[in-house]
N, C-alpha and C positions, 0 to 999 in steps of 0.2 A: 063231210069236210074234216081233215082230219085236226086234232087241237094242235097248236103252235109251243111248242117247245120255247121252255126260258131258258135264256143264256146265262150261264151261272158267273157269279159274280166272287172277287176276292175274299174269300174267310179271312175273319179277324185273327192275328200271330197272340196264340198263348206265349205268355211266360214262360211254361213248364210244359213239356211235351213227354210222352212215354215211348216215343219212335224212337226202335233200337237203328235204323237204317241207318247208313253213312257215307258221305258223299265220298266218295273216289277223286276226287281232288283234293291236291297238299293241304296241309292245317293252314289256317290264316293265323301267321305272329302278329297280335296286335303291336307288336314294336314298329312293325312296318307304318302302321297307325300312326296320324298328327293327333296330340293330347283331345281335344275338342273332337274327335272323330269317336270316340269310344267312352263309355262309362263302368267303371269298375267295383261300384259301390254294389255291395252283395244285396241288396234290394231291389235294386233295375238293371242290371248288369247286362247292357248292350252297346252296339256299336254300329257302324254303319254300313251294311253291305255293301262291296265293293262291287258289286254283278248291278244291284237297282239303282243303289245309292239310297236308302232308305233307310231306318232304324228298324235293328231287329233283336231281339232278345237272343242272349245264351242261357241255354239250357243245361244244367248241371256246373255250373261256373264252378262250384267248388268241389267237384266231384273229378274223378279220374282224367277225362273225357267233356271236357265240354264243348259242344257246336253248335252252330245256328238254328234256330228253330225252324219248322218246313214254314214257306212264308211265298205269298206271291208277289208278283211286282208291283202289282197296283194296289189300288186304296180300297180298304173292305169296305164291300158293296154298294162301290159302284162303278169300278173297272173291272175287267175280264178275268174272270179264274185263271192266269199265267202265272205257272211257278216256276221260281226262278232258280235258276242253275246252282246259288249259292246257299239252296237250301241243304240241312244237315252237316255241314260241312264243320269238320273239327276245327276247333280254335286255340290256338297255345298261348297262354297268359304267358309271356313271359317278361312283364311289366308288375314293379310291386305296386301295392295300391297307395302307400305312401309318395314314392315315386312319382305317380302319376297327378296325388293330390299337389306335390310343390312345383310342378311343370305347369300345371293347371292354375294355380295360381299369380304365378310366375308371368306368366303369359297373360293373366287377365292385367296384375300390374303395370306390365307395361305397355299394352293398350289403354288403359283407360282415361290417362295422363294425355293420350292422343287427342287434338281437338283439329278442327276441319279447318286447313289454311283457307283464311278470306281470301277470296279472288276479288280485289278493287280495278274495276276492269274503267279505263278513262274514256271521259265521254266525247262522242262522234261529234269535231268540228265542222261544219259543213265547210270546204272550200271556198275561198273569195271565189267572188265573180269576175269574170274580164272584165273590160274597158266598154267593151262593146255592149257588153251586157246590161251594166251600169246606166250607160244610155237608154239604151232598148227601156229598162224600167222607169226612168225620169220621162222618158216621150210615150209612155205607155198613158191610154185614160184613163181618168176616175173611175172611181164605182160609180159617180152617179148620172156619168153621159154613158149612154145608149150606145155601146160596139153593135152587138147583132151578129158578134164574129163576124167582121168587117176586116180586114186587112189594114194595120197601121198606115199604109201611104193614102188609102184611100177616105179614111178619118180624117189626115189631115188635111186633105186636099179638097173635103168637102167644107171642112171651117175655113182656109183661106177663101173658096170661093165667098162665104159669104159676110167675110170682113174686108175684101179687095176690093171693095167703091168707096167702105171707108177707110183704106190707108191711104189710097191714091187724093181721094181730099185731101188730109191733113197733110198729104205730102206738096201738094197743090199750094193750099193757103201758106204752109211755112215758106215754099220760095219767094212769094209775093211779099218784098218787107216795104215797107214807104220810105222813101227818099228820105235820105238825113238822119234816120234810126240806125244806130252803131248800138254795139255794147256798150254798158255802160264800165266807165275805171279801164278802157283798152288804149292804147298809144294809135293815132293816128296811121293807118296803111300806106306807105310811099307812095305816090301815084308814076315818078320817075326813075330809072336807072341811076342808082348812086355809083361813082365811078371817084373812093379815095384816091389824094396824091401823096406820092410817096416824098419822104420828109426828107429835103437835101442834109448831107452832112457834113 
């Protein structure tokens, strides 16, 4: 069985490279560069390829000639050995490094002064209810009678029936009054057609 080959993975980008190779496309003017895309300080002196989007060092930054270190596109070891297009590739400083420092400045001052507009966002009033509705929940039952998901007419059609022997009484006894019982403090009911006359003049 034959052994299984490893996929080689991204080498870490030196700093300093001895590769006289050169890439065959134009110099990159870092002026083309936003201040924040590039670092000029002769200690770290890199910027951000524009082929990966990644930071890469320049090599010889302060020498004749300086260009991108050979770099791959992914992350050393543990994406795919892919080198990128924008390796080697000469670079033209033609940004002073003072310059760069009061741009860079410049720019952090007036961000930082920046603070995140509060969004007070107003709270969700629920809509009145109709007319109907209103109803619906004053005729609706308690919590503590038994629906069973019952259908409102049929709730209340079960409690009339079993108060209807007793309205029909008390409707019963109240027409029954005994003879001679009036309100009390009421004026006498006419018992005949009052027919005034008219006042001669």
């Amino acid at each position: 069985m034959p052994a299984s080959t490893l996929e080689r993975t991204a080498r870490p980008r030196w700093s300093r490279t001895r590769s006289r190779n050169i890439n065959g496309r134009p110099a990159l003017a870092i002026s083309t560069l936003k201040p924040h895309q590039y670092d000029l300080r002769p200690a770290c002196a890199s910027l951000i390829c524009p082929d990966c989007k990644t930071w890469v060092p320049i090599t010889g930054f302060q020498a004749k000639k300086p260009k991108l270190v050979p770099h791959d596109t992914g992350r050393a070891g543990k994406d795919a050995a892919v080198r990128c297009q924008g390796s080697n590739r000469l670079v033209t400083v033609d940004v002073r490094v003072t310059k760069w420092e009061e741009r860079l400045v410049d720019g952090h001052s007036e961000t930082v002064h920046r603070r995140r507009t509060t969004v007070r966002r107003k709270p969700k009033v629920a809509p009145a209810p109709a007319v109907s509705q209103i109803a619906a929940q004053k005729q609706a039952p308690a919590d503590d009678e038994p629906g069973n998901g019952q259908p409102l007419w049929l709730l209340r059609k079960k409690q009339w029936a079993s108060t209807e022997s007793a309205v029909r009484d008390a409707d019963t006894r109240r027409a029954q009054l005994p003879d001679g019982d009036a309100p009390l403090g009421a004026p006498p009911v006419p018992l005949k057609t009052l027919h005034p006359e008219r006042r001669a003049s």
